[in-house]
C-alpha positions as MATLAB code, in Angstrom:
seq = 'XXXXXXXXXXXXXXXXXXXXXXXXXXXXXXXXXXXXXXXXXXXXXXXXXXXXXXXXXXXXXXXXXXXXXXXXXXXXXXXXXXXXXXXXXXXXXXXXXXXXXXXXXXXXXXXXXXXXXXXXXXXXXXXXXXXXXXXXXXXXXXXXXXXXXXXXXXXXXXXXXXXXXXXXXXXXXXXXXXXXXXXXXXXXXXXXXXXXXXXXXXXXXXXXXXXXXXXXXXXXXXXXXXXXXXXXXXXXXXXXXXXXXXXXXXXXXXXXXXXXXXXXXXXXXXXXXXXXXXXXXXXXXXXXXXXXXXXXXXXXXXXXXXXXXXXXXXXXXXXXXXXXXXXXXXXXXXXXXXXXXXXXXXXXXXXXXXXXXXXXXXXXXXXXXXXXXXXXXXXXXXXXXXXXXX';
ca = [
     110.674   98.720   87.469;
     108.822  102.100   87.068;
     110.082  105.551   86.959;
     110.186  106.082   91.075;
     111.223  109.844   90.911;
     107.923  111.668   89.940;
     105.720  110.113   92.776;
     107.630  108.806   95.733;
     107.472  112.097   98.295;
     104.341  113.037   99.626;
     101.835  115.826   97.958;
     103.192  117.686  101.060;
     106.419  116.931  100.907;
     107.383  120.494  101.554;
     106.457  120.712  105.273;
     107.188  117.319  105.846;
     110.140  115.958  108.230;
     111.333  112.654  106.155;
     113.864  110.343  107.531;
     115.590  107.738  105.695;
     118.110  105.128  105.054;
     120.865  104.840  101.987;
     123.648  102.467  100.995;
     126.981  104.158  100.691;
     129.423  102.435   98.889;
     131.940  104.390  100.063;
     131.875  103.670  103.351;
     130.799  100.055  102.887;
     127.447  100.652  104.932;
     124.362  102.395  105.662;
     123.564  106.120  106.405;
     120.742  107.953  107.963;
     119.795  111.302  105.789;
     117.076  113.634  105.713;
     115.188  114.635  103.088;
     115.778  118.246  102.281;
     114.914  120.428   99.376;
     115.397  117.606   96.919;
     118.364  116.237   98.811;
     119.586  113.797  100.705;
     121.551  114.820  103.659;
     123.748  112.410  105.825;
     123.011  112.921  109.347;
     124.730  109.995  110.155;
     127.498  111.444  112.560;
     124.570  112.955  114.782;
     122.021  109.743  114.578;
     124.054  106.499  114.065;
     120.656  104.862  113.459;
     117.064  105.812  112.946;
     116.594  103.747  115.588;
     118.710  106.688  118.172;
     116.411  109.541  116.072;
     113.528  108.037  117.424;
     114.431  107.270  121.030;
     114.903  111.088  121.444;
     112.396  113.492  123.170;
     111.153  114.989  119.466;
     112.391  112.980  116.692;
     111.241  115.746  114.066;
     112.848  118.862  115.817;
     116.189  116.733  116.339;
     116.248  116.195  112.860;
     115.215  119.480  111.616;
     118.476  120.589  113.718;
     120.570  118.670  112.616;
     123.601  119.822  109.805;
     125.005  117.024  107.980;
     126.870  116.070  104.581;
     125.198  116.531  100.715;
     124.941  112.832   99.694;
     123.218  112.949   96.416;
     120.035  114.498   95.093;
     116.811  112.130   95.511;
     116.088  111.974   92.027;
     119.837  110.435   91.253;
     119.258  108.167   94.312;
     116.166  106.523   93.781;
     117.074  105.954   89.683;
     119.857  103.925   90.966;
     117.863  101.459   93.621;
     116.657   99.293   91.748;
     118.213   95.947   91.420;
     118.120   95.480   87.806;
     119.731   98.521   86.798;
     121.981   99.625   89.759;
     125.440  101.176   89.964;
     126.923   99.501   93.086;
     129.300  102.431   93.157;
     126.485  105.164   93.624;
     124.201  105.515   96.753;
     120.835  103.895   96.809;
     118.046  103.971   98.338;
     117.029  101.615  101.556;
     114.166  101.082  103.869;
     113.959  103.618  106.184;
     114.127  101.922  109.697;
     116.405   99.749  111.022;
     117.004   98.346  115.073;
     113.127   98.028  115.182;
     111.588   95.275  115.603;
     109.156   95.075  112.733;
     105.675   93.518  114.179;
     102.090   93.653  112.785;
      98.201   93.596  114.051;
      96.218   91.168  112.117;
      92.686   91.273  111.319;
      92.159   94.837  112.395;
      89.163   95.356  109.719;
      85.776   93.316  109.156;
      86.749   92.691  105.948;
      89.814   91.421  106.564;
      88.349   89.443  109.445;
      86.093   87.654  106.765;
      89.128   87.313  104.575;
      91.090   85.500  107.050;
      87.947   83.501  108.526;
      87.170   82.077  104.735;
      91.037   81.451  104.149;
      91.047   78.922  107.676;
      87.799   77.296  106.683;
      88.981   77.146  103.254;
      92.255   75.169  104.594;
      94.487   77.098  101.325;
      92.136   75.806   98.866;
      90.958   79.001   96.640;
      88.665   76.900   94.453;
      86.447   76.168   97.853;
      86.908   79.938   99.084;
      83.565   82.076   97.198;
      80.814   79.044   98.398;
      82.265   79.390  102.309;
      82.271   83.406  101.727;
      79.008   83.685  101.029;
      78.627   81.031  103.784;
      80.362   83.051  106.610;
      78.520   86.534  105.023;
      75.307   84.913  105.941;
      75.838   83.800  109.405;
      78.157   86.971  109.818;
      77.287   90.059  108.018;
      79.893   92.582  106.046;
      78.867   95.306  108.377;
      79.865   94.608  111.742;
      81.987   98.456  111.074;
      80.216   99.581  114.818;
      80.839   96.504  116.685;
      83.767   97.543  119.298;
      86.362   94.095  120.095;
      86.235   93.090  123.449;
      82.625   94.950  124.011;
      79.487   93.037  125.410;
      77.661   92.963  121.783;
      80.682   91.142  120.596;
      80.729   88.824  122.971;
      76.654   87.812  122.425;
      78.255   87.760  118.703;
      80.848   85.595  119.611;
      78.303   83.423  121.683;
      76.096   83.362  118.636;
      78.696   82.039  116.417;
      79.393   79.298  118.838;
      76.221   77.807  118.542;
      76.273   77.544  115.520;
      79.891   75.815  115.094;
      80.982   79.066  112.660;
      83.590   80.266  115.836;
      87.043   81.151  114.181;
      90.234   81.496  115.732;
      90.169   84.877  112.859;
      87.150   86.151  114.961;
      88.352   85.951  118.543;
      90.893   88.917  117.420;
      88.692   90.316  115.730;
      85.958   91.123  117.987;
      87.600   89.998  121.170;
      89.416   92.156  123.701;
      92.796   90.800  122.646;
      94.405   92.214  119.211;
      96.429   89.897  117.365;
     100.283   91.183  117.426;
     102.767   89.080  115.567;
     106.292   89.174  114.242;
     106.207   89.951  110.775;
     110.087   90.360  110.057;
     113.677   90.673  111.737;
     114.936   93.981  112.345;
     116.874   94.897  109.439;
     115.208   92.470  106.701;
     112.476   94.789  105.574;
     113.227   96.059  101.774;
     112.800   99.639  101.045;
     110.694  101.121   97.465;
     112.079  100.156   94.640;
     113.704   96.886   95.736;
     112.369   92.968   94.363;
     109.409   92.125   96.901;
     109.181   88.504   97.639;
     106.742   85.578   96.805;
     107.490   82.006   98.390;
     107.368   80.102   95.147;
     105.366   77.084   97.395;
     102.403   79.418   97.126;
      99.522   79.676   94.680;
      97.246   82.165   96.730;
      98.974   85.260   97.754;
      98.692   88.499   97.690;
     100.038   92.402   98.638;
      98.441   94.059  101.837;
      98.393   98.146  101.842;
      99.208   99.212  105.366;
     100.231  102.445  107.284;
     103.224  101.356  109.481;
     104.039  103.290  112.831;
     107.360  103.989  114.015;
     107.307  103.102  117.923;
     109.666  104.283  120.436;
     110.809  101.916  123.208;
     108.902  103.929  125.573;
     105.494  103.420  123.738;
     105.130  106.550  121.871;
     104.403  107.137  118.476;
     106.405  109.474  116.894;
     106.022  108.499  113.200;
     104.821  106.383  109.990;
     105.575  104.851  106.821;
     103.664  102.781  104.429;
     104.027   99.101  104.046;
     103.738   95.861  102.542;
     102.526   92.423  104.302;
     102.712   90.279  101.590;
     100.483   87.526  102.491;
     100.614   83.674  101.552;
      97.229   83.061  101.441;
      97.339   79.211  101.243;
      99.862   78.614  103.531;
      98.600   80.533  106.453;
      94.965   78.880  105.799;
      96.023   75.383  106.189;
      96.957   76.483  109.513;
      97.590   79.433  112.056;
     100.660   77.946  113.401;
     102.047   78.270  109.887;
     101.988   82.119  110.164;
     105.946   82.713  110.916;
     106.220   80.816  107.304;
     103.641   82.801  105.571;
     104.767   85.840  106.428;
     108.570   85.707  107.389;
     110.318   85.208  104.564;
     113.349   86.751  102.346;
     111.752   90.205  100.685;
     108.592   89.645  101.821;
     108.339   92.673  104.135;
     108.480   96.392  102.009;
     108.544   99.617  104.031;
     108.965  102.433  102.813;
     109.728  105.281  100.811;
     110.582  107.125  104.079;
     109.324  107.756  107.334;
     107.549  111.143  107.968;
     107.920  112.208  112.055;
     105.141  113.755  113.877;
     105.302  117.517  113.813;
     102.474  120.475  113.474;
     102.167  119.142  109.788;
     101.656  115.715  110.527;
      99.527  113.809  113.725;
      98.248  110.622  114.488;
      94.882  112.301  113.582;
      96.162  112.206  109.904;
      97.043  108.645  110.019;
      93.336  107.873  111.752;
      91.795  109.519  108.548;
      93.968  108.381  105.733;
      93.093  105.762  102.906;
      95.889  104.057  101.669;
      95.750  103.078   97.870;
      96.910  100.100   95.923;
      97.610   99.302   92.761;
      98.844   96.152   90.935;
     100.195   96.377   87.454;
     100.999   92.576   85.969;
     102.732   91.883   82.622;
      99.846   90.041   81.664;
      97.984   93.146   81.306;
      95.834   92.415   84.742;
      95.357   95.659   86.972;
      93.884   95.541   90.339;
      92.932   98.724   91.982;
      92.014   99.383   95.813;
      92.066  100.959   98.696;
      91.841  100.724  102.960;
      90.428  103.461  105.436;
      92.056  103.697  108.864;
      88.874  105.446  109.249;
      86.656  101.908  109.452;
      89.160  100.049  111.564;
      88.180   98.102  114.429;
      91.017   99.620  116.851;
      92.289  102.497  117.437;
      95.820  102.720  116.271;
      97.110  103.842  120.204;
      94.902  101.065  121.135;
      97.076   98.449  118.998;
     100.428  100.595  120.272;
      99.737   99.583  123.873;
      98.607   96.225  123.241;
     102.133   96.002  121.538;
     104.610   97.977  123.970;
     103.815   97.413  127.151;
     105.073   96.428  130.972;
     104.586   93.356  129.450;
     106.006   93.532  126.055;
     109.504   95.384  125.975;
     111.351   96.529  122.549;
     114.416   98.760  124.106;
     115.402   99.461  120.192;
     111.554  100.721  119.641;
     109.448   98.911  117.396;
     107.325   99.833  114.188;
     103.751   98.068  113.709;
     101.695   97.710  110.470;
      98.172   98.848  111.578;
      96.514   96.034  108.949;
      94.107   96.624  105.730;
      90.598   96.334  105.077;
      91.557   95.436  101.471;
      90.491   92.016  100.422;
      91.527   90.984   96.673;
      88.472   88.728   95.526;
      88.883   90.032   91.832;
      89.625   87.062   89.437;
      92.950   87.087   87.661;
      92.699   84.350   85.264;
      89.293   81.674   86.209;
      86.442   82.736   87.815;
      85.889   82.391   91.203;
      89.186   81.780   91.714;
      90.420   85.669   92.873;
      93.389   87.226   92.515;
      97.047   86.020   92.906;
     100.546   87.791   91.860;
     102.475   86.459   89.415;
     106.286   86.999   89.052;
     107.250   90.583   87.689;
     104.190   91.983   89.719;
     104.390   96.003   90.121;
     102.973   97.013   93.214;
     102.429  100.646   94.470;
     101.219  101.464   97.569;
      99.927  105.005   98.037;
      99.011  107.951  100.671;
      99.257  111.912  100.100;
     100.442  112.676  103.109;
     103.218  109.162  103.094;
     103.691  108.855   99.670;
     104.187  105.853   97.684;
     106.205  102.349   98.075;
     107.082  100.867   95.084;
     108.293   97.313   94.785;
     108.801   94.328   92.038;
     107.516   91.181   93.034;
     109.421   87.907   92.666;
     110.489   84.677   93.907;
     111.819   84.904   97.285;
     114.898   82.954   96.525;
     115.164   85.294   93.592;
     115.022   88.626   95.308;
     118.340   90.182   96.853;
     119.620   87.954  100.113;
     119.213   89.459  103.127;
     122.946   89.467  104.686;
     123.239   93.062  106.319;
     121.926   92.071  110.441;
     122.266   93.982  113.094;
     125.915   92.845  113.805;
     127.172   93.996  110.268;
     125.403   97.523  110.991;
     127.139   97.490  114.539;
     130.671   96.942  113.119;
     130.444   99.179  110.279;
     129.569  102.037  112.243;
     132.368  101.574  114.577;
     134.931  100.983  111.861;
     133.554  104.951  110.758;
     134.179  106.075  114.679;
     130.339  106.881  114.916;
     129.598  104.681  118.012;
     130.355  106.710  121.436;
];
């Protein structure tokens, strides 16, 4: 893994209010710290969870006032989280939510919306997948940027498409009223920066997807955000829609991370409408891929996707976070041409914001990366063997 130290706060990072999540070994469990000065500050004894930080009337101002314990500086911390060269008895570093549920909005960009549209007509085969997109560019367009889901252009699009048999599941979410929200992991199974990222091995077309994720509180508001990781299995979730859950549900397969920064006077939803998030992938075989995705060109507004997700309809009582989706689309070849990109095991993958900074994760097998084996009921009985449940 990479040096994680020099680039993992944001270029802000001195009026931001970061929250996260480390392993103490002392105490057998997980704590809750802020980020202060360099630091990392166990606020455990006031906030038992992140989840309790953000069910409060201000997340940002509760942590601000809130005294805790000197764990360890960051820089100590974060040298010791990855897997590979880890002291098990020294802190490290974890993802920094926990009780959420962790959910995510699919095809929220055009481009992505093509993406997915070529992967179901391509039924998982990436040989077949440049003829059909420049098949579905023709009847579609790349530009449909202005076209606003659910609005009476789209559905004369939609009508359009129809008649000519080109009608995608892919495209009823994306231009119709109805977002597509969907599980993407359990609460507690997401894997923090500097952890293994996993890969099923079943899959031959996959790839990372850069995403801002918000932190949702059970009431519907938004009081934070992170970056993230959707790893995608290409192939697998084009051979069929009902094979999401197994294309994107699986051990490691869902980074978040490095922390989560709560709305205050620095820091707005209006930030995370304007941000690009970065990516880059570094492989051992010398490949790089480089891009990025603008919140600015998505297809709904991020509140929008909120109250599609928490709802009178749709209850989360331990607050949920949601990946907003990416406009990135990997079509650069990796080793044939026309064939695009795939990872390949020892993958480096860095996900990047100013204002979020950067999530940084290895990518390997799934059934090679850490086991998930800390749920919700481990958390619940560790804190209550500390006395911090009231």
């Amino acid at each position: 893994m990479p040096d994680l130290t020099a680039s993992c706060l944001p270029d802000d990072a001195a009026h931001a209010t970061l929250v996260g999540r480390v392993w103490r070994p002392d105490v057998a469990g997980p704590s809750v710290v802020a980020v202060r000065n360099g630091n990392l500050i166990d606020v455990t004894h006031r906030f038992p969870t992140v989840r309790d930080l953000c069910e409060t009337s201000n997340p940002a101002a509760s942590l601000a006032a809130a005294d805790g314990e000197p764990i360890a500086t960051l820089e100590a911390v974060l040298a010791n989280t990855s897997p590979e060269t880890r002291d098990a008895g020294k802190p490290w570093l974890l993802t920094p939510i926990d009780l959420q549920a962790i959910k995510a909005a699919g095809v929220t960009f055009v481009i992505s919306m093509l993406e997915r549209v070529i992967e179901e007509r391509a039924r998982g085969d990436l040989n077949a997948a440049a003829a059909i997109r420049a098949e579905v560019t023709r009847l579609v367009g790349d530009d449909l940027a202005k076209l606003r889901p659910g609005s009476p252009e789209a559905a004369r699009l939609k009508q359009v498409l129809i008649d000519q048999g080109a009608w995608s599941q892919y495209l009823e979410v994306g231009i119709g009223p109805d977002a597509e929200i969907f599980t993407k992991s359990q609460p507690m199974a997401a894997v923090g920066t500097g952890a293994d990222a996993g890969i099923h091995p079943n899959s031959s077309w996959n790839n990372p997807e850069p995403e801002v994720v918000l932190a949702v509180s059970s009431d519907g508001r938004i009081v934070g955000a992170t970056l993230g990781n959707d790893v995608n299995l290409r192939d697998i979730e084009g051979r069929s829609a009902l094979l999401l859950g197994k294309a994107k549900d699986n051990n490691a397969s869902c980074a978040i991370g490095p922390f989560l920064r709560l709305f205050d006077s620095h820091f707005s939803l209006d930030d995370i409408r304007s941000m690009t998030v970065s990516l880059t992938v570094a492989g051992e075989d010398g490949f790089t891929l480089n891009g990025s995705s603008s919140i600015a060109m998505i297809s709904r507004d991020p509140a929008d996707l909120v109250a599609q997700m928490v709802n009178a309809h749709h209850r989360y009582p331990d607050g949920a976070v949601l990946f907003l989706g990416t406009m990135f689309a990997p079509v650069k070849d990796r080793d044939f041409q026309g064939q695009g990109f795939t990872h390949k095991t020892n993958d480096i993958v860095t996900i990047a914001a100013p204002k979020l900074g950067r999530l940084t994760n290895r990518m390997r097998p799934t059934d090679q990366c850490e086991p998930w084996s800390f749920g919700a009921g481990a958390l619940m009985r560790n804190l209550a063997r500390r006395g911090l449940l009231g």
